[in-house]
LUMTORFI-857142 format. One record per residue (C-alpha): y, x, z; residue in one letter. Coordinates in nm, 3 decimals, m for minus. Each point is the difference from the previous one (the first is absolute). Layout:
         y         x         z   res
         Y         X         Z     a
...
***
This chain:
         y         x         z   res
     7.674     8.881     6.137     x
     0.266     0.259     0.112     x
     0.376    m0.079     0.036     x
     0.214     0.314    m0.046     x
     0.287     0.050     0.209     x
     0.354    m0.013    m0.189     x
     0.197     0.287     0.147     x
     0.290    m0.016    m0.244     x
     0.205    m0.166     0.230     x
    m0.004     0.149     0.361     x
     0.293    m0.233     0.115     x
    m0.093    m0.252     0.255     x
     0.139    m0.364    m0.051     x
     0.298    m0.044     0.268     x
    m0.168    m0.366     0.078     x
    m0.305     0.219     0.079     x
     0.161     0.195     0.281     x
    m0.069    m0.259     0.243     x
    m0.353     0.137     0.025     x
     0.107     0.314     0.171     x
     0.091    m0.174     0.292     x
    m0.355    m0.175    m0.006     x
    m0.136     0.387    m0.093     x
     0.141     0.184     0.244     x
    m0.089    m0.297     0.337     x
    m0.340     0.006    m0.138     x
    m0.046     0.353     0.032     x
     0.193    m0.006     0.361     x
    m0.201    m0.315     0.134     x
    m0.351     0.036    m0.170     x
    m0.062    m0.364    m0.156     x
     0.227    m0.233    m0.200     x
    m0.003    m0.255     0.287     x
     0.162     0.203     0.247     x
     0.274     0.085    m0.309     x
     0.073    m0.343    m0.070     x
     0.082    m0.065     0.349     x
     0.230     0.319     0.043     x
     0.174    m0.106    m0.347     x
     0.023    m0.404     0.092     x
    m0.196    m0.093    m0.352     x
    m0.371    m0.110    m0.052     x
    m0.257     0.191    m0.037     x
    m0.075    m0.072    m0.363     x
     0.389     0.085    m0.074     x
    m0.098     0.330     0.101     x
    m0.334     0.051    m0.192     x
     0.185    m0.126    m0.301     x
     0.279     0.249     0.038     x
    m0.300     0.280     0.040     x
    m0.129    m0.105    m0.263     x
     0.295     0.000    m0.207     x
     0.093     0.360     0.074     x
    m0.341     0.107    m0.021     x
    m0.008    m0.126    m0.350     x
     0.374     0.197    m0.040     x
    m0.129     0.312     0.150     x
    m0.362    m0.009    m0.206     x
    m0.221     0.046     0.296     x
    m0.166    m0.160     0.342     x
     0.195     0.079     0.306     x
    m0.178    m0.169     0.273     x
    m0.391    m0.046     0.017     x
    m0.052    m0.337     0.110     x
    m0.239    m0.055     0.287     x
    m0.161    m0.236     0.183     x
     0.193     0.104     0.327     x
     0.344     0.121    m0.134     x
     0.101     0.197    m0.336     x
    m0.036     0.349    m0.044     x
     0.300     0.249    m0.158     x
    m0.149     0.156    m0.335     x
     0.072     0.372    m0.085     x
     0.285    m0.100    m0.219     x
     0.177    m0.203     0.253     x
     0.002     0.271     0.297     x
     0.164     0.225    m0.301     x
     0.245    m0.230    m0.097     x
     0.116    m0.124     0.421     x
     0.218     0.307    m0.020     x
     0.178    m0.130    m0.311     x
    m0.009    m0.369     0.098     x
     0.160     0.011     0.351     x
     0.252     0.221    m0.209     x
     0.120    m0.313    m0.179     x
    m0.033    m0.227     0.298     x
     0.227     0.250     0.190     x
     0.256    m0.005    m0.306     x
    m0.030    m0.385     0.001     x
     0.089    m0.041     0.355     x
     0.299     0.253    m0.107     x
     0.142    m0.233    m0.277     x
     0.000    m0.259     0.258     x
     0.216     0.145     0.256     x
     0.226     0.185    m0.231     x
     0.043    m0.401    m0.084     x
     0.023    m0.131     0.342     x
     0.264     0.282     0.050     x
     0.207    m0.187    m0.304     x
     0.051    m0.334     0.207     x
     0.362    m0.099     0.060     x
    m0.028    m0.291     0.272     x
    m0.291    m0.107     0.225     x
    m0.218    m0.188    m0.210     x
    m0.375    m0.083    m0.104     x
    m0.302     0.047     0.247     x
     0.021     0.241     0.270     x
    m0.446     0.071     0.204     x
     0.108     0.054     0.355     x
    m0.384     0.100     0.179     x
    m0.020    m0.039     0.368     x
    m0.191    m0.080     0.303     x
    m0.106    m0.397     0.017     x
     0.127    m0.021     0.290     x
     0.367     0.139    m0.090     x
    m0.005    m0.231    m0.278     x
     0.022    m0.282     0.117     x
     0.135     0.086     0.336     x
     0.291     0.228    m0.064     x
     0.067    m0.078    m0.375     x
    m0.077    m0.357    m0.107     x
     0.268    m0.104     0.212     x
     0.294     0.193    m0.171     x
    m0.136    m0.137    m0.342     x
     0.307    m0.200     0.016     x
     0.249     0.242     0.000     x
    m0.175     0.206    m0.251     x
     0.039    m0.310    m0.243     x
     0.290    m0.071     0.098     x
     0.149     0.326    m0.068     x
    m0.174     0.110    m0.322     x
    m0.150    m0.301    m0.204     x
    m0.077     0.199    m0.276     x
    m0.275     0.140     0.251     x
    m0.369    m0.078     0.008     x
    m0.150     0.157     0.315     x
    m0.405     0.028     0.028     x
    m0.120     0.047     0.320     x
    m0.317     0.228     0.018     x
    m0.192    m0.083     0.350     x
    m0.263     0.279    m0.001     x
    m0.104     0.240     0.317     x
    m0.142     0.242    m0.236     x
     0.248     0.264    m0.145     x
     0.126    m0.146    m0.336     x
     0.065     0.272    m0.293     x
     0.354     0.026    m0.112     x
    m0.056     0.315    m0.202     x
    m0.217    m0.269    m0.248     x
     0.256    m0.257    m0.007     x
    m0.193    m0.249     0.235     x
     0.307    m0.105     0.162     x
     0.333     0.140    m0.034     x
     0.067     0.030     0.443     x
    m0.211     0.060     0.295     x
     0.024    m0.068     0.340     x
    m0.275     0.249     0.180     x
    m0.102     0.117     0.312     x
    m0.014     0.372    m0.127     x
     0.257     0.236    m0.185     x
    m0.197     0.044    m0.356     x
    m0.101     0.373    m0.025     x
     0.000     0.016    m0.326     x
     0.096    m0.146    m0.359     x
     0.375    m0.028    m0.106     x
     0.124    m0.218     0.278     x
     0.306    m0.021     0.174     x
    m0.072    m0.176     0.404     x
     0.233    m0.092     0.274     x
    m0.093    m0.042     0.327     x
     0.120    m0.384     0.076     x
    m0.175    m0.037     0.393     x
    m0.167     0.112     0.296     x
    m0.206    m0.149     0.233     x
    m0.232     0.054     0.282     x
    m0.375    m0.065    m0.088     x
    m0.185    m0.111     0.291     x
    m0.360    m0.215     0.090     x
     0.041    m0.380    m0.025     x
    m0.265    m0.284     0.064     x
     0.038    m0.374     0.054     x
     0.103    m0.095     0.357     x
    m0.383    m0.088     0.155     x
    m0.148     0.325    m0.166     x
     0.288     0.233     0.162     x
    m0.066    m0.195     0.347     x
    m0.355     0.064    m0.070     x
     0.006     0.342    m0.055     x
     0.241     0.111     0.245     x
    m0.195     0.209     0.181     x
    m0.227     0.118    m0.253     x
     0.040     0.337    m0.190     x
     0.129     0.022    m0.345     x
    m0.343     0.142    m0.128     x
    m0.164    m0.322     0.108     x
     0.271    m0.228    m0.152     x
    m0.097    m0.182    m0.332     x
     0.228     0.135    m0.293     x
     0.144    m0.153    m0.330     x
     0.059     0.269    m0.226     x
     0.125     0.103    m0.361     x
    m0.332    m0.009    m0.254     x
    m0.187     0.357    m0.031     x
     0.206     0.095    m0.329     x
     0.298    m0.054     0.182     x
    m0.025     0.208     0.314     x
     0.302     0.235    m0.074     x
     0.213    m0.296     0.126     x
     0.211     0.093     0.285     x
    m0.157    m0.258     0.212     x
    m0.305     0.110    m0.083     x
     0.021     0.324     0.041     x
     0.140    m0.054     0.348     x
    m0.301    m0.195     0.154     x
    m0.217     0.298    m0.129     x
     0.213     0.240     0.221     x
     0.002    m0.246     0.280     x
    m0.324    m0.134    m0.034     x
    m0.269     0.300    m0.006     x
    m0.274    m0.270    m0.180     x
     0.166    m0.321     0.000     x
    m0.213    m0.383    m0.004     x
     0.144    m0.134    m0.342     x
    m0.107    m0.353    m0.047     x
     0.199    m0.061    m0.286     x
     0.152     0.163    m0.280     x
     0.246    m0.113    m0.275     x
     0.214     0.165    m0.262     x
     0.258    m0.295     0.093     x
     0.247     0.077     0.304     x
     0.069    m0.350    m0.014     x
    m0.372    m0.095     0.034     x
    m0.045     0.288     0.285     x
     0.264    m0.195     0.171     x
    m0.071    m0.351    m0.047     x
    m0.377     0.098     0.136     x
     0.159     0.182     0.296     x
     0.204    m0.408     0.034     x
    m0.384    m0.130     0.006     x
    m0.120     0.296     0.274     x
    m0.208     0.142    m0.224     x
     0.091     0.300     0.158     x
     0.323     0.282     0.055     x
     0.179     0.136    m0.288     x
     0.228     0.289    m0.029     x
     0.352    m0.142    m0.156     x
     0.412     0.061     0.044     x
     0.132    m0.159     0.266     x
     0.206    m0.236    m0.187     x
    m0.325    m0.124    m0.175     x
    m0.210    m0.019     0.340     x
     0.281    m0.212     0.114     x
     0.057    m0.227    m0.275     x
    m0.344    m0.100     0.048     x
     0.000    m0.078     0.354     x
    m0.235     0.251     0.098     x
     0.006     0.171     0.286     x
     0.019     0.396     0.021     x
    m0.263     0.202     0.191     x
     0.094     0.317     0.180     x
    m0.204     0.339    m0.157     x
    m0.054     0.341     0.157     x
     0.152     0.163    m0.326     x
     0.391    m0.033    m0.038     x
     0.025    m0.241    m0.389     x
     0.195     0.187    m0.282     x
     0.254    m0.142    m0.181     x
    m0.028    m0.157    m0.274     x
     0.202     0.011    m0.270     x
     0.103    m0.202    m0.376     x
     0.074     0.130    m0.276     x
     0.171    m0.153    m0.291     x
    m0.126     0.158    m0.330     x
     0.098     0.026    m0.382     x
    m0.023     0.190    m0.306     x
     0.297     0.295    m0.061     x
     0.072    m0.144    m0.270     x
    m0.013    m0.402     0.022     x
     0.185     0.066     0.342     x
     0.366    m0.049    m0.134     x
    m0.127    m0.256    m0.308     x
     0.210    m0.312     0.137     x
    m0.254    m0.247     0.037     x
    m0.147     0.229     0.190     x
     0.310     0.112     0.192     x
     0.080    m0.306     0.099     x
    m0.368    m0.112     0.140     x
    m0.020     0.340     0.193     x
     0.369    m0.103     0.159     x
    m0.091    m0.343     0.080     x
    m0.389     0.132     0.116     x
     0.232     0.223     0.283     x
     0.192    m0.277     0.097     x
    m0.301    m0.231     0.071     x
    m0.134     0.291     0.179     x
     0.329     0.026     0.231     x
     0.046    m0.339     0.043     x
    m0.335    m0.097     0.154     x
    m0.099    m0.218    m0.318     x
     0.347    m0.177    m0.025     x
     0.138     0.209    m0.290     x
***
């Protein structure tokens, strides 16, 4: 038995829209596992919303596989048109955000681990203190978080964003340098760098400063440990796992001790990060003002 398709209405449901979303980091990721992470739902939430618009729509758009699922035809036609309304979406939502009149609801601050609780866990206080209407989540990632998408609202980064709508002040500089625990540096002393054991950012994450550095410094550097935590880098540099590359103020907040190279550091440098448009929303104001003082103050904001 054949069903016909009923084409009469071409409208999609609005409580159907959610599976674009599922669509569209399907088609970006490759399998509905890796979607359901990236969207914080399960991964029969998404199937179900596939299936959903699927049955809108009146065709397959993923081939599912054993190893992952496969776009259709129709779906790489339609990606054009879909990331059209996810764009427009994300639209609607600042033009919103822009229509706030006092600092309230949930403001995604993303940042290095380490900063988190370091720098900006202690000025928690005055933040509440200050603006109770205010609901702060704190985003401890190393890896770059994306703002254009919405996955958190400010960024603290290591790296002025080259592209994407983004507005980015520079909020610190710092000296990078080589840091170990205190028996490795002894040990090591009189060793060349090249021989050293190394710590170092994981391979997808080698456009780090740090890591970058030790590549300049280091013609073929021992790594005996990677991680795509700077926390973790450090806390195994603690152990004498082996020397990391890290600021100065980090090196030292960790008790290690620094270890002199042939190749003068760079600077690093921070960068605090935000969409043009959320920028001046007042929530968001008034984390990015409070984020600057913490900064400044050496955690006491």
């Amino acid at each position: 038995m054949k069903f016909g398709i009923d084409h009469s209405n071409n409208d999609i449901p609005i409580e159907h829209l959610e599976g674009i979303p599922a669509a569209l980091a399907v088609h970006r990721l490759g399998s509905a596992t890796s979607a359901a992470k990236r969207l914080g739902v399960g991964v029969a939430t998404v199937l179900r919303r596939l299936e959903r618009l699927e049955g809108e729509l009146g065709c397959r758009l993923f081939d599912r596989l054993q190893r992952g699922m496969r776009p259709t035809r129709a779906m790489e036609r339609i990606v054009p048109a879909l990331e059209q309304i996810e764009a427009s979406c994300r639209d609607v939502r600042r033009e919103v955000a822009g229509l706030e009149s006092r600092p309230e609801g949930v403001v995604r601050l993303a940042t290095l681990p380490v900063l988190a609780s370091s720098v900006l866990v202690p000025g928690l206080c005055r933040l509440r203190a200050r603006y109770p209407a205010l609901i702060l989540e704190l985003l401890p990632a190393s890896a770059v978080v994306d703002l254009e998408g919405r996955r958190a609202d400010l960024a603290l980064r290591l790296s002025r964003p080259a592209s994407g709508d983004l507005v980015a002040r520079q909020v610190a500089r710092f000296p990078l340098g080589a840091y170990a625990s205190s028996p490795l540096a002894a040990e090591l002393a009189s060793c060349p760098p090249s021989s050293w054991p190394w710590v170092d950012w994981a391979e997808e994450m080698h456009a780090q400063p740090e890591s970058m550095w030790l590549r300049g410094a280091v013609a073929e550097p021992r790594i005996c440990f990677r991680s795509s935590g700077l926390d973790v880098l450090l806390r195994a540099a603690v152990e004498g796992i082996g020397v990391v590359v890290a600021a100065a103020p980090l090196g030292e907040g960790y008790g290690l001790t620094a270890l002199p190279m042939p190749q003068p550091a760079p600077e690093g440098r921070l960068y605090l990060v935000a969409h043009r448009v959320l920028r001046h929303a007042p929530r968001v104001a008034a984390v990015w003002d409070w984020a600057l003082g913490c900064l400044q103050q050496g955690g006491d904001g």
